[in-house]
mmCIF file of the C-alpha atoms, coordinates in Angstrom:
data_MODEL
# 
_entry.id   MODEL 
# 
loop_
_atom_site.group_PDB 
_atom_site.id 
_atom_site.type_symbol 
_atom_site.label_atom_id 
_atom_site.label_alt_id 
_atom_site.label_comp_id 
_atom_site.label_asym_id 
_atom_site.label_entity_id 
_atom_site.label_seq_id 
_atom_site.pdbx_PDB_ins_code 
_atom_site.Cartn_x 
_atom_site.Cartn_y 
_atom_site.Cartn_z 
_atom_site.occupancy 
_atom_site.B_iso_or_equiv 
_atom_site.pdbx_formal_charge 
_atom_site.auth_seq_id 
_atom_site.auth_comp_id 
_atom_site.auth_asym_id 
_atom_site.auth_atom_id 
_atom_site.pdbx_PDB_model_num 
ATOM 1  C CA . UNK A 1 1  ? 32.989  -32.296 24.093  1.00 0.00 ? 1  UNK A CA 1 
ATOM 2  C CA . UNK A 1 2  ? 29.898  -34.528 23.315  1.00 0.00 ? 2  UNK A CA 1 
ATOM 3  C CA . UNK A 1 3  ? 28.638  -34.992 19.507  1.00 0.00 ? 3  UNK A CA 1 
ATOM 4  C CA . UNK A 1 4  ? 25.797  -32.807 20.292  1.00 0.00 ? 4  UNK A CA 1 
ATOM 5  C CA . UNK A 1 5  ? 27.537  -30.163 21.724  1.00 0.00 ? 5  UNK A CA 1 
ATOM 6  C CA . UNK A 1 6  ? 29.601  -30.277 18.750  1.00 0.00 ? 6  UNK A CA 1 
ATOM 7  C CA . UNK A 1 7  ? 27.027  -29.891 16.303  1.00 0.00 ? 7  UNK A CA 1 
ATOM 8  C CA . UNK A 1 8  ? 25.369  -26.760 18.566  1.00 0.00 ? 8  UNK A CA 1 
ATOM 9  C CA . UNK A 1 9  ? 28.608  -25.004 18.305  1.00 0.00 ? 9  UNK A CA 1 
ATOM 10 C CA . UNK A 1 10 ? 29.526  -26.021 14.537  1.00 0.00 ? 10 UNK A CA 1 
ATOM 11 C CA . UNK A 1 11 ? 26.272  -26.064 12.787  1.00 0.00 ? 11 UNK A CA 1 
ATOM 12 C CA . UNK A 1 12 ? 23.246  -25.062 15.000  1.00 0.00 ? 12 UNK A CA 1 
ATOM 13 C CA . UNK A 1 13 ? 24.429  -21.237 16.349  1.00 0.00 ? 13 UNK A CA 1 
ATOM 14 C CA . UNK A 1 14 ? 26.206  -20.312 12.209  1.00 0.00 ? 14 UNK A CA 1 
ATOM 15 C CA . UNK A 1 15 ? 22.666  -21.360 10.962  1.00 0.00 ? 15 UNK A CA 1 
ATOM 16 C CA . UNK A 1 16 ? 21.170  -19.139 13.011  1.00 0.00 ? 16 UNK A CA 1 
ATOM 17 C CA . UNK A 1 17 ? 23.276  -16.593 13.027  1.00 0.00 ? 17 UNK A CA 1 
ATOM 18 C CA . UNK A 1 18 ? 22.599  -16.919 8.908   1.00 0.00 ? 18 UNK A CA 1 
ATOM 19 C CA . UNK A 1 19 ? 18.865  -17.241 9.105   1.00 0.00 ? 19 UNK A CA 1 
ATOM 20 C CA . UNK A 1 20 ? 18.543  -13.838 11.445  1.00 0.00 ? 20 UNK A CA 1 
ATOM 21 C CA . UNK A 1 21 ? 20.681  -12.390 9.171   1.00 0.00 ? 21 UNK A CA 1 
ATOM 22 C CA . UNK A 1 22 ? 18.365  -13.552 6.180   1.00 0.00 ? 22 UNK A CA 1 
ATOM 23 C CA . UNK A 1 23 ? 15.028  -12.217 7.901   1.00 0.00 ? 23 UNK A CA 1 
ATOM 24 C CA . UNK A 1 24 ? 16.373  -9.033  8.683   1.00 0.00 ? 24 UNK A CA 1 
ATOM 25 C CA . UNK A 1 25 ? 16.824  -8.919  4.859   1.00 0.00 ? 25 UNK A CA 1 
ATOM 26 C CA . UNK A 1 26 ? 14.061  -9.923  3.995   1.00 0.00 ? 26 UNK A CA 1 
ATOM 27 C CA . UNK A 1 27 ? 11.316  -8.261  6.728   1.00 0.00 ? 27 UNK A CA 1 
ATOM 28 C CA . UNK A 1 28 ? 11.181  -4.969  4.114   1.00 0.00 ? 28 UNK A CA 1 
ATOM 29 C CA . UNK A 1 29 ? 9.606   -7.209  1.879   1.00 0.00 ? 29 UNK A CA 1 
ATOM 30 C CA . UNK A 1 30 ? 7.127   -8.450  3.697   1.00 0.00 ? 30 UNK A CA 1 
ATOM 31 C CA . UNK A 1 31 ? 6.303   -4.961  5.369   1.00 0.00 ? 31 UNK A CA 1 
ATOM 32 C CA . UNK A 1 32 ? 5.534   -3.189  2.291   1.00 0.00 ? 32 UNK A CA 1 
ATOM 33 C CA . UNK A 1 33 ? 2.601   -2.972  0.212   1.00 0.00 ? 33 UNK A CA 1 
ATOM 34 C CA . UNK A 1 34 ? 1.696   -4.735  -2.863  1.00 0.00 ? 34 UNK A CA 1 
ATOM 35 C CA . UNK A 1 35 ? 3.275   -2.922  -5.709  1.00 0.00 ? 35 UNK A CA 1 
ATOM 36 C CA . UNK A 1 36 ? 1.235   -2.553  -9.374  1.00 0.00 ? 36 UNK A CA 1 
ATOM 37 C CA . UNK A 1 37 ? 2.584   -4.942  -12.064 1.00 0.00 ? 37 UNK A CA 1 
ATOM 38 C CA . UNK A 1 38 ? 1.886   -4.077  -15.380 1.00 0.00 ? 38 UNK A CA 1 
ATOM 39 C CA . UNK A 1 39 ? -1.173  -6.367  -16.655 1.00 0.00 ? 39 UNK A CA 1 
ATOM 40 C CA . UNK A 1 40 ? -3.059  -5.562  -13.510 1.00 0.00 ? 40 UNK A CA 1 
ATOM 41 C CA . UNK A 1 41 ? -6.625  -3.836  -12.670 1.00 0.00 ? 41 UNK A CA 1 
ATOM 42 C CA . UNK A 1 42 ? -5.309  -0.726  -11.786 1.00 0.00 ? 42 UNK A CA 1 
ATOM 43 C CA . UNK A 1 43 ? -7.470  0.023   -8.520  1.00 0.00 ? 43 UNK A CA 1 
ATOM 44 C CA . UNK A 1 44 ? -6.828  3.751   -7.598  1.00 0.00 ? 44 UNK A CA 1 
ATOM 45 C CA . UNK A 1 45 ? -8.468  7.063   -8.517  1.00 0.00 ? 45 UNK A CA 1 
ATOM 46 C CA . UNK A 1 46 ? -6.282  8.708   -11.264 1.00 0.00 ? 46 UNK A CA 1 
ATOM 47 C CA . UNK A 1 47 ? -3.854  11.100  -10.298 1.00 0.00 ? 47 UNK A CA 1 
ATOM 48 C CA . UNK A 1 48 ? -2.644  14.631  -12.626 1.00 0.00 ? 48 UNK A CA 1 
ATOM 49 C CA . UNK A 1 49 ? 0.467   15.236  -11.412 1.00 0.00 ? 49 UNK A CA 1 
ATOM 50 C CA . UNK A 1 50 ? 2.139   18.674  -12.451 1.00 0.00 ? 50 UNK A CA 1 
ATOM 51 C CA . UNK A 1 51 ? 5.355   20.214  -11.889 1.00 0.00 ? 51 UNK A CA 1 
ATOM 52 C CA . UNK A 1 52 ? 3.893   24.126  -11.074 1.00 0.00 ? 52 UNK A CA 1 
ATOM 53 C CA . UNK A 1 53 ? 0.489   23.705  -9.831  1.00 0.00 ? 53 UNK A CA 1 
ATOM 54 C CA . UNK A 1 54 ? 0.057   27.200  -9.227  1.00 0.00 ? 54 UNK A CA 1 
ATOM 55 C CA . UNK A 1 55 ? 0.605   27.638  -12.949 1.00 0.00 ? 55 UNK A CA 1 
ATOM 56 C CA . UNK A 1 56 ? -1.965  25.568  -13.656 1.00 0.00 ? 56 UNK A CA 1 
ATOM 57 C CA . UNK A 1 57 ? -4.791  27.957  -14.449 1.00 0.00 ? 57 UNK A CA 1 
ATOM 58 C CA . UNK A 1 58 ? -8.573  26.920  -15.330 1.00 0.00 ? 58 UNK A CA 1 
ATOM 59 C CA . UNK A 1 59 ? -7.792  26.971  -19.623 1.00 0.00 ? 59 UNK A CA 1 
ATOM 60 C CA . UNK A 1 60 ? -5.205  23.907  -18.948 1.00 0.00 ? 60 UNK A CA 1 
ATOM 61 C CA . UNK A 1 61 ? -8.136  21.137  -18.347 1.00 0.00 ? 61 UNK A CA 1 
ATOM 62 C CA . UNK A 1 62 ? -7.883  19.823  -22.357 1.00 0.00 ? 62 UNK A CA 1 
ATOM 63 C CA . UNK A 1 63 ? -9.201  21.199  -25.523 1.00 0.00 ? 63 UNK A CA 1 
ATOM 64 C CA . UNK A 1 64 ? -12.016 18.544  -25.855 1.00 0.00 ? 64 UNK A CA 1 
ATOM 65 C CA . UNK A 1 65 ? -13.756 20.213  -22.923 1.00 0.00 ? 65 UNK A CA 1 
ATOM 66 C CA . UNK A 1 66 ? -13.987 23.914  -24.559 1.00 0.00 ? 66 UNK A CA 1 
ATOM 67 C CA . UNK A 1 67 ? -14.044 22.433  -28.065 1.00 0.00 ? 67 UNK A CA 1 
ATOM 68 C CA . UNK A 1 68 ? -11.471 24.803  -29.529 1.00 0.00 ? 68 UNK A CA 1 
ATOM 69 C CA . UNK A 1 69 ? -8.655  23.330  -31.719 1.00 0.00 ? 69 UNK A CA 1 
ATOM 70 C CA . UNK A 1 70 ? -5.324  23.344  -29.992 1.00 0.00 ? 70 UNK A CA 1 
ATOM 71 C CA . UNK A 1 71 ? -2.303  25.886  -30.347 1.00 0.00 ? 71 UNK A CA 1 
ATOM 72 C CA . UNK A 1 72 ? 0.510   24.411  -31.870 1.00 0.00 ? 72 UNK A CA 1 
ATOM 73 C CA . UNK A 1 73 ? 3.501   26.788  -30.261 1.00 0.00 ? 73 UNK A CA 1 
ATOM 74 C CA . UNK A 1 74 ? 6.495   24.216  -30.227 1.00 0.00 ? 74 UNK A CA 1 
ATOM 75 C CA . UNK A 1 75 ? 9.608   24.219  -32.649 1.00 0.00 ? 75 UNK A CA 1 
ATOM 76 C CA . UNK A 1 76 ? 11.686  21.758  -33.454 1.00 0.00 ? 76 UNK A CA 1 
ATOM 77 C CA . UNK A 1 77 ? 11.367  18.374  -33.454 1.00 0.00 ? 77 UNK A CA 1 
ATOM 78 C CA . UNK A 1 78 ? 13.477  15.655  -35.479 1.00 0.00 ? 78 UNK A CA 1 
ATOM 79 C CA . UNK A 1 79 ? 14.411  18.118  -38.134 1.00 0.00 ? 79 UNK A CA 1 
ATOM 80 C CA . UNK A 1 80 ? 15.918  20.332  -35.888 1.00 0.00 ? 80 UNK A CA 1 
ATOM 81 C CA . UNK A 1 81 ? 14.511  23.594  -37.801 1.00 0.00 ? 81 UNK A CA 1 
ATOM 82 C CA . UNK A 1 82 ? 14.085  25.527  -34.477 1.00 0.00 ? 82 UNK A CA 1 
# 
């Protein structure tokens, strides 16, 4: 065996068997998009999110719209004193 087929065999094909193995890795990164870190202009149209959207009715948009005070149903809390 030569030197250089030596070094194919020994150092050239493990190197690339490593490097394949680090793009294959790595390609999700590169094929996704840019994810929001906190600190950035946040460059989207706001989004309400609710868990029962058909419960949602037309009285649920906020109180400052109607400009009626708010009904405080909850119990409980810290104190416990539900």
């Amino acid at each position: 065996m030569t030197l250089v087929e030596t070094l194919l065999v020994f150092a050239a094909i493990p190197l690339a068997i490593y490097g394949a193995i680090a793009l294959l890795t790595l390609r999700e990164k590169f094929a996704k998009a840019p994810r929001y870190r906190p600190g950035q202009d946040w460059e989207h149209e706001p989004v309400w999110w609710t868990a029962n959207p058909a419960g949602l009715g037309a009285g649920h948009h906020g109180s400052a719209e109607t400009g009626a005070t708010p009904v405080h149903t909850a119990k409980g809390g810290a104190r416990g004193g539900w």
